[in-house]
C-alpha positions in Angstrom: -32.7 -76.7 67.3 -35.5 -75.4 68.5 -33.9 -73.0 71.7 -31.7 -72.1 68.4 -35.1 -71.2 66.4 -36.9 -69.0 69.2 -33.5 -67.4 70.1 -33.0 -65.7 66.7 -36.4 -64.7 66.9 -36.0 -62.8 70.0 -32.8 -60.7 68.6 -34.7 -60.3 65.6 -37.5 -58.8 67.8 -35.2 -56.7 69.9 -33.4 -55.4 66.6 -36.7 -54.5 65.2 -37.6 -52.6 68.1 -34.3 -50.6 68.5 -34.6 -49.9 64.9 -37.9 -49.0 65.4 -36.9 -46.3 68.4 -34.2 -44.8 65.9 -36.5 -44.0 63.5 -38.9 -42.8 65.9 -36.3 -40.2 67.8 -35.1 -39.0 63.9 -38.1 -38.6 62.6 -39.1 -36.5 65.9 -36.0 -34.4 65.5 -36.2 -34.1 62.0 -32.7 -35.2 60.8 -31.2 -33.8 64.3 -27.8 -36.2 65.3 -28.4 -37.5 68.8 -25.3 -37.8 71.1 -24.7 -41.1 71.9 -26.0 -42.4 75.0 -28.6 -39.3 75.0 -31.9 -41.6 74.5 -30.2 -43.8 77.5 -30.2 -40.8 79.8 -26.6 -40.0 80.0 -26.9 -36.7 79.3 -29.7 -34.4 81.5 -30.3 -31.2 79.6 -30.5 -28.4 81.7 -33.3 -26.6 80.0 -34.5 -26.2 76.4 -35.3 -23.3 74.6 -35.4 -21.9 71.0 -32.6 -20.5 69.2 -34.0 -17.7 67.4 -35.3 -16.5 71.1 -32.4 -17.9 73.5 -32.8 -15.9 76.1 -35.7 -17.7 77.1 -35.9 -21.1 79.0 -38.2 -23.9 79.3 -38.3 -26.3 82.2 -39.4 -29.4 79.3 -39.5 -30.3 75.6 -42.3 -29.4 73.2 -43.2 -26.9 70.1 -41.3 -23.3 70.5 -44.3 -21.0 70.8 -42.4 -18.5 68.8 -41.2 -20.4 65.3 -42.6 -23.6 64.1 -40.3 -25.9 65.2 -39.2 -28.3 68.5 -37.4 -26.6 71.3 -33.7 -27.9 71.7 -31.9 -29.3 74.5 -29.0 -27.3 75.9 -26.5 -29.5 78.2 -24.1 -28.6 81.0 -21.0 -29.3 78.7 -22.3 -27.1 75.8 -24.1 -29.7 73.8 -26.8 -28.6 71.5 -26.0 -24.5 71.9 -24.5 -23.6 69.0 -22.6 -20.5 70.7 -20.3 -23.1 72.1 -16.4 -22.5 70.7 -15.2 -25.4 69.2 -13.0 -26.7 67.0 -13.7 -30.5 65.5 -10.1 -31.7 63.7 -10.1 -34.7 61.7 -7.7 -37.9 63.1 -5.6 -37.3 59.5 -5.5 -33.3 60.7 -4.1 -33.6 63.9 -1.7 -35.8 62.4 -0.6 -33.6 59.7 -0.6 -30.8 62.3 1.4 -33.3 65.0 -1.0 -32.7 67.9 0.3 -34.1 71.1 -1.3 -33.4 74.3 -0.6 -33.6 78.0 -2.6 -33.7 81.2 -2.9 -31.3 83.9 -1.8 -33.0 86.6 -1.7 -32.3 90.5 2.3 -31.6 91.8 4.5 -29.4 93.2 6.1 -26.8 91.0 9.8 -27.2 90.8 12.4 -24.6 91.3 14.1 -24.7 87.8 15.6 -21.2 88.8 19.4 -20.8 88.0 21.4 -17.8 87.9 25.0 -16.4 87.4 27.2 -14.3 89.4 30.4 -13.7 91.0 31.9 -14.4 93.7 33.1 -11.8 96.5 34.5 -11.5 99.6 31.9 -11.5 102.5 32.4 -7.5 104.1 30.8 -9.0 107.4 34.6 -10.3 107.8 36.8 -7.2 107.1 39.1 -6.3 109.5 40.7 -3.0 108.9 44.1 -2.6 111.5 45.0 1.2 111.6 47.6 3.3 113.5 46.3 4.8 116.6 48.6 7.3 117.2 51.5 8.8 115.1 55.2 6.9 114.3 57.2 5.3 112.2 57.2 2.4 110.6 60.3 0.4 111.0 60.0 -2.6 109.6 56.8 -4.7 107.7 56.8 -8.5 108.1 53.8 -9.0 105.5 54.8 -7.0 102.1 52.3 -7.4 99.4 48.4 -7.7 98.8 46.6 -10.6 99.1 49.2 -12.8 101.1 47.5 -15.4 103.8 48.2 -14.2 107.5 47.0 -16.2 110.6 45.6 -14.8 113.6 48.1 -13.3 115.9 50.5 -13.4 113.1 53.2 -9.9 113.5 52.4 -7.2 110.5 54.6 -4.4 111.4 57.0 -2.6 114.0 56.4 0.8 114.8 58.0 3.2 116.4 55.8 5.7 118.4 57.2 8.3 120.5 54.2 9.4 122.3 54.2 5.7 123.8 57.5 5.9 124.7 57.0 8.9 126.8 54.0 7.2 128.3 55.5 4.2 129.7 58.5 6.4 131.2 56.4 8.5 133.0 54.5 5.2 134.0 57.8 3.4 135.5 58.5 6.3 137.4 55.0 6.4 138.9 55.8 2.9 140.0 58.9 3.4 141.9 57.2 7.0 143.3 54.3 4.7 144.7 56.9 2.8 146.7 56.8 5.6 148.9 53.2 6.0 149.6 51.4 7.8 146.5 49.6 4.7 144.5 47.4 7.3 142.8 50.0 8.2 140.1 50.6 4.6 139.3 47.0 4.4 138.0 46.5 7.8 136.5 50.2 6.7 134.6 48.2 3.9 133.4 45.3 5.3 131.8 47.7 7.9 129.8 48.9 5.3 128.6 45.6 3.8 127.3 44.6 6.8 125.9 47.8 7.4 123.8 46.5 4.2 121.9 48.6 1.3 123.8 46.8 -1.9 123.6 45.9 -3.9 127.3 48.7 -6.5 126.1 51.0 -4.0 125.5 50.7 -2.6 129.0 50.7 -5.4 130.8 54.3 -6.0 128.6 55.7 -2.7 130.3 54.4 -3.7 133.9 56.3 -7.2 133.6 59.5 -6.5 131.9 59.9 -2.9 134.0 61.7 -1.6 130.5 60.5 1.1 128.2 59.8 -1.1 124.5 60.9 1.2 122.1 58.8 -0.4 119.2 55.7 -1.8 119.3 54.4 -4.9 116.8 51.2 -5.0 115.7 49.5 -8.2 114.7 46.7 -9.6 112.7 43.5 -9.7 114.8 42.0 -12.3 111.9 43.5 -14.9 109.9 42.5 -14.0 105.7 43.9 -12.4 103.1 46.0 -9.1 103.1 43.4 -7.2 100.8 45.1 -4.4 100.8 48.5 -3.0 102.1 48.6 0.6 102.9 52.7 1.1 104.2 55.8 0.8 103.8 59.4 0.8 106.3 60.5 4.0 106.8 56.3 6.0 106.7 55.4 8.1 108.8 51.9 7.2 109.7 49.1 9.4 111.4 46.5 8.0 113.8 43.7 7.1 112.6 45.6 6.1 109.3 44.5 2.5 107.4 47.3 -0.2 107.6 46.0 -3.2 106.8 42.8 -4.1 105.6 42.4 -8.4 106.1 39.5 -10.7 104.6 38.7 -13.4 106.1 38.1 -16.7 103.9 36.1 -19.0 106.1 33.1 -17.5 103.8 32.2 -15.6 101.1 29.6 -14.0 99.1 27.9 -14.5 95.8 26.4 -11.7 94.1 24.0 -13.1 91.6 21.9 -11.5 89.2 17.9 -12.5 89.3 15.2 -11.8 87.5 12.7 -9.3 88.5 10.1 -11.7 87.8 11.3 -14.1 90.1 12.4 -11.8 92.8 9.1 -13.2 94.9 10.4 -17.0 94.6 14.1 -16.3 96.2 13.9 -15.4 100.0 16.3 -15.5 102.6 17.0 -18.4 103.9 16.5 -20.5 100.8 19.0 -23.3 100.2 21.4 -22.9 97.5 23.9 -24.8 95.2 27.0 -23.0 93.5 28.9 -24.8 90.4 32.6 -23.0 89.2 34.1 -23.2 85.7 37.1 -23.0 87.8 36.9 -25.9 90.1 35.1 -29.1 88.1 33.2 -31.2 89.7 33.3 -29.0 93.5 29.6 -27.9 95.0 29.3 -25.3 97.4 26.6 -25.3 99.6 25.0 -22.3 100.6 21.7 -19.9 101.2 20.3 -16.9 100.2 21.4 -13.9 102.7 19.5 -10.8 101.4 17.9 -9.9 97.9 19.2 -6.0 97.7 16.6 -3.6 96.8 18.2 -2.0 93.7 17.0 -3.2 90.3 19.1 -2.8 87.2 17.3 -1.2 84.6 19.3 -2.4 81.8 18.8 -5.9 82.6 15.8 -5.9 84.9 17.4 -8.2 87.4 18.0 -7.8 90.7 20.8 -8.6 92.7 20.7 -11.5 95.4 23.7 -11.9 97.8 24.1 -15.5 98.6 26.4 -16.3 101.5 28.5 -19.4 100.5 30.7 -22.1 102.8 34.4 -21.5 101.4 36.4 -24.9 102.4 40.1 -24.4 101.9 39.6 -21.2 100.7 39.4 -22.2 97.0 36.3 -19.6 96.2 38.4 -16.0 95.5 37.0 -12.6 94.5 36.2 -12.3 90.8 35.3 -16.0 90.2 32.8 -16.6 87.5 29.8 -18.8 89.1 26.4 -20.4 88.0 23.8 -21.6 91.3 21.1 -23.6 91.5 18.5 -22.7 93.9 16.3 -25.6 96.0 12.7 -26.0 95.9 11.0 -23.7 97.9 8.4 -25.5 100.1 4.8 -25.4 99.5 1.5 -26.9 98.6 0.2 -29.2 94.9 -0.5 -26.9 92.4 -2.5 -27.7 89.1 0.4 -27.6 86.8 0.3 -27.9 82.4 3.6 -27.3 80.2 4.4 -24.1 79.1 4.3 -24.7 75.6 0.5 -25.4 75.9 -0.6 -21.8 77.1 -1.2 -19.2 74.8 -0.2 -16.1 75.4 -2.5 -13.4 73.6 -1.7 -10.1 75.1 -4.7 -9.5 77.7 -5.5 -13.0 78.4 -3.9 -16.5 78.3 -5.5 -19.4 76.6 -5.0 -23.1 76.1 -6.9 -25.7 73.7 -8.6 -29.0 75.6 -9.1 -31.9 74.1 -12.7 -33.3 74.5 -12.1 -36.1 72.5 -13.4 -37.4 69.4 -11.2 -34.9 67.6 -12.9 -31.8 69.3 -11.3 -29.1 71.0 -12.3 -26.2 72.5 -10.3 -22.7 73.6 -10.5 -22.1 77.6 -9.0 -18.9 79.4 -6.5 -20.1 82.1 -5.3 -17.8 84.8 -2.0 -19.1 85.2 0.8 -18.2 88.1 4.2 -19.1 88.4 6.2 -21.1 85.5 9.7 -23.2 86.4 11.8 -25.9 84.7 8.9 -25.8 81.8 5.7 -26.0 83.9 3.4 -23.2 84.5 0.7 -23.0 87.3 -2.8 -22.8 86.3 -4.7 -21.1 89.1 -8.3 -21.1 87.5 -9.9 -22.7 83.8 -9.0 -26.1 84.3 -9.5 -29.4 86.3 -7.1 -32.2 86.7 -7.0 -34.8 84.2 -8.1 -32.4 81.4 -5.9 -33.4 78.1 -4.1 -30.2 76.7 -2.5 -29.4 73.7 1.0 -28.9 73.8 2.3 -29.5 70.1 0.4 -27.9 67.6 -2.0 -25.7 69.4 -1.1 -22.3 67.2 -2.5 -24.1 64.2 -5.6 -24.7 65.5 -5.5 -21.5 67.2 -5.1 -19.7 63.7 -7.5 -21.3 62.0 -9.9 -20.9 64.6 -9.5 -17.1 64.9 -9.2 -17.0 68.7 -8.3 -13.4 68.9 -11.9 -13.2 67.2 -13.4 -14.8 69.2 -15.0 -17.2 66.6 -14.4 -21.1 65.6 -14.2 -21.1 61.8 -12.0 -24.1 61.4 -14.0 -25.4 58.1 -15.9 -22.6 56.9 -14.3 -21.5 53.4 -12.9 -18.2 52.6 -16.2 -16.5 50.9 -18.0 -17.1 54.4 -14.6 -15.2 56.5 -14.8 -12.6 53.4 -18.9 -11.9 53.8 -18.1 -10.9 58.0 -19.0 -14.1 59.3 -19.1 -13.7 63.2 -20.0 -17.3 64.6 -19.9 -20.8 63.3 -21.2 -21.1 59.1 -24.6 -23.2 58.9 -25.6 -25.1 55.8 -29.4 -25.2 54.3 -31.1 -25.5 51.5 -34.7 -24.6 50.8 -37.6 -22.3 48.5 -37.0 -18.5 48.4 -40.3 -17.3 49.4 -39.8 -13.5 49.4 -37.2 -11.0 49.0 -37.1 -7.7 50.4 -34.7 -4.7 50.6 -33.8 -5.8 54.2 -34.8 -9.7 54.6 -35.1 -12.9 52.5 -37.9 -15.1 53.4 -36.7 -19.1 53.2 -38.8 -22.1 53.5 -35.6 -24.0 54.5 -35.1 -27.8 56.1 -34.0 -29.2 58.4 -30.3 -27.2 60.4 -28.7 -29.9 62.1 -26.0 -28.0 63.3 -28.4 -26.0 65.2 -30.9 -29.3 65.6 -33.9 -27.1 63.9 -36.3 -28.5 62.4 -38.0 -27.4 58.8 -39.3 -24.0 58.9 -40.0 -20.7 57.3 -37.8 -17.6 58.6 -36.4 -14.2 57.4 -32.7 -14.2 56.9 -31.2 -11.0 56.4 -29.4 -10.6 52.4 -25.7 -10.8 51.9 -23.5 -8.0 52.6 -22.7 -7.5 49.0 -26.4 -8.2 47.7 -28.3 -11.0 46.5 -27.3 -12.1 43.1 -28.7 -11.5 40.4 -29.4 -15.1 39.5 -31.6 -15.6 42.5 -35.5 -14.9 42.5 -38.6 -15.1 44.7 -39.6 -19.6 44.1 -36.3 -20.7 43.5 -35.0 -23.4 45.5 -32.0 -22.3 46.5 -28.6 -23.6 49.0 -27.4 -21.6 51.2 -24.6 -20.5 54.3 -25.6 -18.0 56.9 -24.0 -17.5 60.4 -25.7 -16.1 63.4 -24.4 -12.1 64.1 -23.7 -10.4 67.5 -26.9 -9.2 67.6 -29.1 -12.7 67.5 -29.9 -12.3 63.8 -29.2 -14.5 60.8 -27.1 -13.0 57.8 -27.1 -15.0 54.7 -23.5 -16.0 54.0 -23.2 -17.2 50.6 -26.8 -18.6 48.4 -27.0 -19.9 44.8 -29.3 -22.4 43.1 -29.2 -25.9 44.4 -27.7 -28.5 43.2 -31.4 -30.7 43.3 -32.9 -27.6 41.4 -35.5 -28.5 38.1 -33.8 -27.9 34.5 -36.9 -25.2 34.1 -35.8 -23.5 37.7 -32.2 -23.6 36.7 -33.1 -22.1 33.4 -34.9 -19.3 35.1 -32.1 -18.5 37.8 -29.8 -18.1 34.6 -31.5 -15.5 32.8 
């Protein structure tokens, strides 16, 4: 019992003296709220100075040698200046407004970039067969556009008499050389190379010893017939177009990009095609040039991706949608979209600092895929920001302003309020043309202590109702230039029945 008695008397004593310190540290800043953990040290001010004279610094606290009153503390994370831009939202406001937020976190940007095309035949495999000297066509073995040939496969007979004339003259060099002359044999040859016959075609004369009246082309590629220039019985010129063949081992989609993404597709980069056409089929493919031609009407350009064709199934005119991989490269900070605001000139996004305040930051933001956007400078990792909600706050904040006016009423926005509305109340002591003299308490959203000061009137006047000795309430806001403007004054509500009287007449 007795450990119990001097116990309780030691947490009475400690309690006493805690209570004690509180009243000491408000009484010395006369009403000012103290940050929690502030009297403990959490929180190293950088330097102190007086807000009627910011500009100037002091390395300690004391008396402002300017206005009567303490010197105020100004912190690293904007505590205690009253230019910070803030925004403090009630628990039951955010809930109304259905805040949520997000961190920024630390992670690779993914590719989220899709795009539609159409499919194409790859040029790079054309094949064109044409006629290298003049004849006839005889007879066609492949009749109509787009069939499938195979290498080697016959196309046409022609009959050419120019060849035919060629190979006689070369069979009779052959039987001359017998007797001694090999040269003709040779230069019998080459005519014949240069009327247009083919090494094969030769070397069929040479063997068989006969003149071949008709000559059969083939298909130097296997593909598609896409497109069939003859018919039996033509005459055809040299140099004339035949057959012009496809081949289907690959071919090319032509899809349409954004400009704005132009810099995140490359060559090279891996690609995924999808088809309407064929369900549940992937092509695999990459990225073989991005053509430098944009379309002004869409402001895409177009990017030729080179695609594997397996069994040919992929033909001309096919309606696609691809997917392009990730392109490798380092962490980036990265926030969702929805949380940056986009004003115009600059982009903006609201932290949360906890305990219902938040506070507008320019971002510099980069790239932005699959609903993330990269934020290049303005924030750390781990920072909470809003992503639901944020507009609100931004409108009633007057961001574009460049002020914080979440709570101050309408009158105040009305009068040309530039910066965060201040409350105080006080004794008029003078009023002049240009500047109301106040004898005013404490400000604790500035942390000043009781003083007397020149405000300057109202832009539409002081009332009528308000005189030199009334005590009086009043808003004011500081202005661009450093000065006070009164906002909004009238009698206070702790006013005598005899100075209420007076204020009426």
């Amino acid at each position: 019992m007795k450990i119990k008695h001097v116990t309780m008397a030691l947490v009475a004593a400690a309690l006493a003296a805690a209570g004690g310190a509180g009243l000491y540290v408000a009484g010395k800043n006369a009403g000012a709220r103290v940050a929690p953990g502030a009297a403990a040290g959490a929180r190293k001010p950088l330097y102190w100075h007086d807000p009627m004279v910011p500009t100037q610094k002091f390395d300690k606290p004391g008396k402002s040698p300017f206005m009567d009153m303490q010197l105020v503390p100004v912190y690293a994370d904007g505590g205690g200046d009253e230019g910070a831009v803030k925004v403090t939202v009630s628990p039951r406001m955010q809930q109304s407004l259905g805040v949520r937020t997000a961190p920024a976190t630390r992670a690779r940007l993914p590719s989220g970039l899709s795009a539609v095309g159409s499919v194409a035949y790859n040029e790079r495999d054309l094949v064109l067969v044409q006629a290298r000297s003049n004849g006839f066509v005889e007879r066609l073995h492949v009749r109509a556009s787009f069939d499938t040939v195979s290498k080697g496969q016959p196309l046409l007979d022609l009959y050419v008499p120019e060849w035919v004339a060629a190979q006689e003259e070369f069979l009779s060099a052959r039987r001359i050389a017998s007797a001694g002359i090999d040269g003709l044999v040779d230069a019998a040859r080459q005519r014949m190379r240069l009327a247009g016959m083919g090494e094969e075609q030769i070397r069929l004369v040479e063997s068989t010893a006969k003149v071949q009246l008709r000559t059969t082309l083939t298909a130097p590629v296997g593909g598609v017939v896409a497109e069939l220039s003859v018919r039996e019985g033509m005459t055809v010129m040299a140099g004339a177009t035949l057959f012009r063949i496809n081949g289907q081992g690959t071919v090319w989609l032509n899809a349409e990009v954004p400009e704005s993404a132009a810099a995140a597709v490359q060559p090279g980069r891996a690609v995924e095609a999808r088809t309407p056409a064929l369900p549940g089929m992937v092509f695999k493919g990459k990225v073989n040039a991005l053509l430098p031609d944009v379309n002004a009407s869409t402001r895409t350009l177009k990017a030729r991706v080179e695609l594997a064709n397996p069994g040919a199934k992929l033909v001309p005119g096919m309606f696609a949608t691809l997917d392009f991989a990730a392109a490798p490269g380092d962490e980036t900070l990265l926030v969702p979209s929805e949380a940056v605001i986009q004003t115009g000139t600059r982009s903006v996004v609201m932290v949360d600092e906890g305990g219902g305040k938040f506070a507008a930051v320019d971002v510099e933001t980069g790239r932005e895929s699959a609903g993330q956007t990269e934020i290049r400078k303005g924030l750390a990792p781990g920072q909470n920001v809003v992503v639901s909600g944020q507009f609100l706050i931004d409108s009633e904040a007057s961001l574009k302003g460049g002020a914080m006016r979440m709570s101050a009423p309408a009158g105040a926005r009305a009068a040309g309020a530039a910066g965060p509305l201040h409350h105080a109340s006080g004794s008029i002591e003078q009023i002049d043309k240009d500047e109301v003299m106040i004898s005013h308490g404490p400000v604790p959203t500035l942390q000043w202590g009781p003083m007397t000061m020149g405000f300057k009137p109202p832009r539409a006047g002081m009332p009528d109702t308000v005189h030199a000795g009334d005590r009086v309430s009043f808003d004011f806001v500081r202005e661009a230039d450093g000065s006070f403007r009164i906002a909004r004054i009238g009698a206070a509500a702790d006013a005598t029945p005899a100075k209420a009287a007076g204020a009426s007449k």
